[in-house]
N, C-alpha and C positions, 0 to 999 in steps of 0.2 A: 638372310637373317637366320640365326640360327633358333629352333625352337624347339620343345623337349616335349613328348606325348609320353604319357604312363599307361600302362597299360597291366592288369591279372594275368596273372598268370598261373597255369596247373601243372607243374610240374611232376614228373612222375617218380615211383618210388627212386630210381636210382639214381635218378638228374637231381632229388629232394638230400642223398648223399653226398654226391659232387657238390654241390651246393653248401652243404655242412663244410665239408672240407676248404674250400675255399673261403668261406666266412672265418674259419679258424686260421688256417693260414695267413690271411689278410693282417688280419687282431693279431697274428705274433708277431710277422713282421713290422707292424706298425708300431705296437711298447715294445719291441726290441731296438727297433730305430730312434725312439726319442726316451728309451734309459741310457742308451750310448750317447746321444748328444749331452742329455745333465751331468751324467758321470765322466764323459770328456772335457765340459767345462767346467767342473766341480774339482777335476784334478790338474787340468794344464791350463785352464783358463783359453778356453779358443773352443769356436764354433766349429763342428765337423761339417764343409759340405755336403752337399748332395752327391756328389761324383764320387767322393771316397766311400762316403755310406752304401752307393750302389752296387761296388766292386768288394767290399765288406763283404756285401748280402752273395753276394753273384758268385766270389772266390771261396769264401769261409764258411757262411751261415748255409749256405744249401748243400754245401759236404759235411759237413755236420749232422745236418735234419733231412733222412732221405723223401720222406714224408713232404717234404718242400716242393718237392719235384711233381706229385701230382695230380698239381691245380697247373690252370694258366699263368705263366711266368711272366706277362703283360700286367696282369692283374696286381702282383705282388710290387711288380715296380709303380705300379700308381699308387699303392699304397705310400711308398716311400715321397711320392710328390705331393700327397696330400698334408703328410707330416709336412713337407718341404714347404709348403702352401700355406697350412697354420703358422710358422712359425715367421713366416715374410709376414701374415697377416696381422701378428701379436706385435711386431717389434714396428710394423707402420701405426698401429695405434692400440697402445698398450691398453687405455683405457674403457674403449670401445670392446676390445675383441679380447679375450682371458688367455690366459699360458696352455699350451695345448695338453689333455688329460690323456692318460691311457682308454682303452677302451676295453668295454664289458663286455662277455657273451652274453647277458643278462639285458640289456639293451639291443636297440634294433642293428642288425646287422645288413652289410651291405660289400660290392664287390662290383671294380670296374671293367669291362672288356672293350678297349679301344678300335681291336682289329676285325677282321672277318667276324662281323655281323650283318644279321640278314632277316629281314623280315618278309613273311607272305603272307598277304590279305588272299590271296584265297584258296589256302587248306590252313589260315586261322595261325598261325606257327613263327616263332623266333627261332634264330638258330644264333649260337652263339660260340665260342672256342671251347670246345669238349662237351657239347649239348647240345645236339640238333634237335629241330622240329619239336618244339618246347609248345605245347598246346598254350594258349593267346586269347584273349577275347577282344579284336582290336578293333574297336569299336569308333574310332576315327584314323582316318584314311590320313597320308599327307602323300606331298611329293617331295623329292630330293634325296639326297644321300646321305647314309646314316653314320655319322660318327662315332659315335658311340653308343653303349649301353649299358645301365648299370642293374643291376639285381640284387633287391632288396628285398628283408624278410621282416616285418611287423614284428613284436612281441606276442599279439595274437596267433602265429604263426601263419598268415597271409604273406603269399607271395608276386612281388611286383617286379616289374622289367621298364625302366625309362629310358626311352629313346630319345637320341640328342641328333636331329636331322638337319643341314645344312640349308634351308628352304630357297625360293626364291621369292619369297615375298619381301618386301619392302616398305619399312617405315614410313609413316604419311608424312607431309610437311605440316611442322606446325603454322598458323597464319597468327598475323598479330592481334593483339589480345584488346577486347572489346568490350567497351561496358555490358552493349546488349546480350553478348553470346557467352556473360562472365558471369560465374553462380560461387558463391562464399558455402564454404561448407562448415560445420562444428561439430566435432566430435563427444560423443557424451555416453555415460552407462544407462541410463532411463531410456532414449530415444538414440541411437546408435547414430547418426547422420541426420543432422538438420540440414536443408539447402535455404538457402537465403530467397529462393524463390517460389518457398509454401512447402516444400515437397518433406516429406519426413519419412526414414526407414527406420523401422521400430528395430529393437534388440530381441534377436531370440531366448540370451541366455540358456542355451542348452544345458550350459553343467549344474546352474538354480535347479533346472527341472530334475537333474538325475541325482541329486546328492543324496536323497533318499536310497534308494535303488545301488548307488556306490559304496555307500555306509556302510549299508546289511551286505555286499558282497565282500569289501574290507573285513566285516567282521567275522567272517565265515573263514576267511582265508586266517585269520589269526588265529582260529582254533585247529585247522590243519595239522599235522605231525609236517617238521620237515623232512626235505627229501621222496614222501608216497608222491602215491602217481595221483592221490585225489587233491594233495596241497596245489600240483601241479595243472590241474584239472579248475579249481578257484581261480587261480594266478589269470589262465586261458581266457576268464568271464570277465574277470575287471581289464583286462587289455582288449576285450572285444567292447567292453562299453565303451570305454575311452575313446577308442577310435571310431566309436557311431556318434562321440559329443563331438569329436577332430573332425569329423565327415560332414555332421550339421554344421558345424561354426564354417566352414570350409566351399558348403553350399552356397550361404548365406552370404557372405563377403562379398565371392564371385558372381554371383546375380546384383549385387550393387555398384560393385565396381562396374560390373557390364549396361546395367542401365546410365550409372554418369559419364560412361567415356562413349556411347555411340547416341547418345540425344545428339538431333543436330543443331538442335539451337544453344548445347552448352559446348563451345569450344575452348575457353579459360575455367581453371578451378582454383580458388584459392582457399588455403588452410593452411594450419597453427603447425608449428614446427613442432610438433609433443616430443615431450622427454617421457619416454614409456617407462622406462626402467627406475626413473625418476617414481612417478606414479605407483610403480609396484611397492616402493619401501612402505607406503604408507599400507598399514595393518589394518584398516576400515575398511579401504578400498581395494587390496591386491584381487581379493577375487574377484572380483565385479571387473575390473580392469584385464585380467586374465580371462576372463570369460568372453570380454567382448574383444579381445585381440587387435587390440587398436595397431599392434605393430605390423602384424600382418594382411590387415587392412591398407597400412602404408606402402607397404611393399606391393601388394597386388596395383592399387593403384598409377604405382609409379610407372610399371613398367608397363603396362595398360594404354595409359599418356603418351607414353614413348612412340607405342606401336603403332598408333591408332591418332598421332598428330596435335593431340591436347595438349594447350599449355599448364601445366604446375606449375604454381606460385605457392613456397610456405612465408609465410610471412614471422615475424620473431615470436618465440616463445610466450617472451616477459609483454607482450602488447596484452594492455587491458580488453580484449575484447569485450567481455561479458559484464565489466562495471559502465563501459562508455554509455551513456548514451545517445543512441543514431538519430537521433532530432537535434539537439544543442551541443551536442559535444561534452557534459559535465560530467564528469569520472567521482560516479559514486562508490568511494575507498573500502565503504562501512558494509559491502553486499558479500554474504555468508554464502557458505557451497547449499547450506540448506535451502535457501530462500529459490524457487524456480522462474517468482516473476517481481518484478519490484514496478517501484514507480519514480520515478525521475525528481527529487529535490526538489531541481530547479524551473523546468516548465513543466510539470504534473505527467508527464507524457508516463502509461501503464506497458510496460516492456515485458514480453517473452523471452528469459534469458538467455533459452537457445537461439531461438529467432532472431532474437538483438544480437547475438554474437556472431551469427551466421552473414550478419548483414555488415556488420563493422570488418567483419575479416574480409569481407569484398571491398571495400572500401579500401580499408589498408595496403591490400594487394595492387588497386590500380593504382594507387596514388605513390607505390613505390615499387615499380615494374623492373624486374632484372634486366641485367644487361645483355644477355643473352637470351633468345625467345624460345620457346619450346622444349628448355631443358628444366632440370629440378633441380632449384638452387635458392638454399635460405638466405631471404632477403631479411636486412635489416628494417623495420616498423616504424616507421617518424613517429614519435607523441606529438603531443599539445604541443610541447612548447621547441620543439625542435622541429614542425613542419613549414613550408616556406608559408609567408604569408598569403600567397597566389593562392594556394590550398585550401585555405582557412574559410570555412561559410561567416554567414553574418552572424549565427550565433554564438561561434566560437570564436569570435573576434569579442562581440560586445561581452563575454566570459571574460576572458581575457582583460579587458577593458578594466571590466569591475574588479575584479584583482589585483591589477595597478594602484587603481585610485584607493582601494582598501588598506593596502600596502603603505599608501601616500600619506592616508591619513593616520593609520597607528603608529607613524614616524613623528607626525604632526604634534601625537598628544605627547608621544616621549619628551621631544624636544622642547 
């Protein structure tokens, strides 16, 4: 299995050059390559491959730029595959994934090295193609062989080296999925993770706590001159804060993720298929929604699951979770995002809305179990009136019931 360790790194003054060079390098040949692709299709209408674009870069564009020549020649061609890579990714789903943009030196920058890499846990060191013995703080060991490595620079000017190692560890099997070992979870901005079985991880909100603190450095830097070395010096503060909110939100996930996926009495998880991006449009909630990174909460989780043999179940979006309620079944329509606890119409039952959601989305998920076990895959959510009757408790039968005969009769006085 393959697995990626990050690791610091101290680069020295002239490895900290190479390093520039190669960032830049990267960044030219990559908006060189995709203004040749629009302005090829812009005028002949047809897609430039990869193959010609490379023999472009390899025949033209490096007799051209002698400056080309020296970074890693490895490096520039992944650059060309990453474009290559956007653009397979845009055209399989346009809507998901956006049209691929130029890139900034202003933004973080980054560079790949496929080949002769080499790491030493003990005199602390990476070495890399045209950078040896690059001081390291590696502070988790692995075993296997290292494919790649990428070297990447923060906006704060922090520098990082990602190792892509070929492991030999191996995925768990998932086992099949059980009421007892099966926990609903709910996702929320007040209480970050509800589990349906009491447990609750509150929300740090890191970037609530710093917006103070981010304001007055924003506003320092807008009285800056442009171009000094002190605007430059501002710029450095709010990219180190940032990355200390990116670093807590980041903690915080992965300690939750790591307690849901190695309990061993939860081996199914089920939750809500969120539309995150969905959730951003609204202007009340983006921040709150961005600060608690519901997306990247998904994402750790998933591949977590994977690793570690947990079955994910998302169950459909549009399922009323949080109007149901888990005693009789009656879908209260009238229940406001404000409202956190309601009380049930129909048999008085007093509901925790996260808890009551936490508890239906377990519900939904067993009662409508993929077809495939151990993988992530959005299942459709049967309602009321579309689940078999087998399903159905006595409450939401006699529900039902009374609906018919309601029905029976306001037909009665028409007629």
């Amino acid at each position: 299995m393959l697995r990626a360790y990050k690791y610091r790194i101290y680069p020295t003054d002239e490895q900290k050059v190479l390093f520039a060079k190669t960032f830049g390098c990267c960044r030219f040949v990559y908006n060189w390559a995709l203004n040749l692709r629009i302005e090829t299709y812009r005028s002949d209408k047809r897609t430039v491959p990869y193959k010609e674009i490379q023999d472009c870069m390899v025949n033209e564009l490096k007799a051209e730029h002698d400056w080309l020549k020296e970074v890693n020649s490895q490096s520039l061609l992944y650059s060309l595959r990453n474009l290559d890579t956007a653009y397979t990714n845009f055209f399989r789903n346009t809507r998901a994934v956006g049209f691929p943009k130029f890139k900034s030196r202003k933004s973080r920058q980054s560079f790949l090295c496929p080949q002769h890499c080499r790491v030493d846990f003990e005199r602390g060191t990476i070495t890399i193609p045209k950078a040896k013995d690059i001081p390291a703080v590696l502070h988790r060991k692995f075993r296997g062989a290292v494919k790649t490595v990428t070297v990447s620079m923060t906006p704060a000017g922090r520098y990082f080296a990602s190792v892509l190692v070929d492991t030999s560890i191996q995925e768990l099997q998932a086992a099949e999925p059980q009421e007892k070992t099966t926990v609903g979870i709910d996702l929320g901005v007040k209480s970050l993770v509800v589990c349906s079985d009491g447990r609750t991880f509150e929300n740090t909100k890191n970037l609530q706590r710093s917006l103070h603190r981010l304001a007055m450095l924003q506003k320092r830097l807008s009285r800056k001159q442009k171009g000094s070395a002190n605007r430059d010096k501002a710029r450095v503060k709010i990219a180190r804060l940032q990355e200390h909110i990116s670093n807590c939100r980041k903690d915080n996930l992965h300690k939750i993720t790591h307690t849901l996926t190695h309990d061993s009495q939860v081996r199914t998880i089920c939750m809500e298929d969120l539309n995150v991006k969905g959730m951003q449009r609204n202007h009340h909630l983006a921040r709150s929604v961005v600060d608690a990174s519901f997306g990247m909460f998904l994402t750790m989780l998933e591949y977590k699951c994977r690793w570690y043999g947990v079955n994910l179940i998302k169950i459909d979006r549009f399922a009323p979770s949080s109007k149901t309620c888990g005693k009789c079944g009656h879908i209260y329509k009238g229940l406001k995002l404000s409202e956190r606890s309601w009380t049930c119409p129909e048999c008085g039952t007093h509901h925790d809305r996260d808890f009551n959601a936490a508890c239906n989305i377990k519900e939904f998920g067993l009662k409508a179990l993929p077809t495939e076990r151990g993988k992530v895959k959005p299942v459709d959510c049967p309602l009321l009136d579309d689940r078999p009757r087998v399903l159905k408790s006595n409450g939401r039968m006699k529900q039902e019931k009374r609906g018919l005969l309601q029905s029976e009769a306001h037909a009665y006085r028409r007629g």
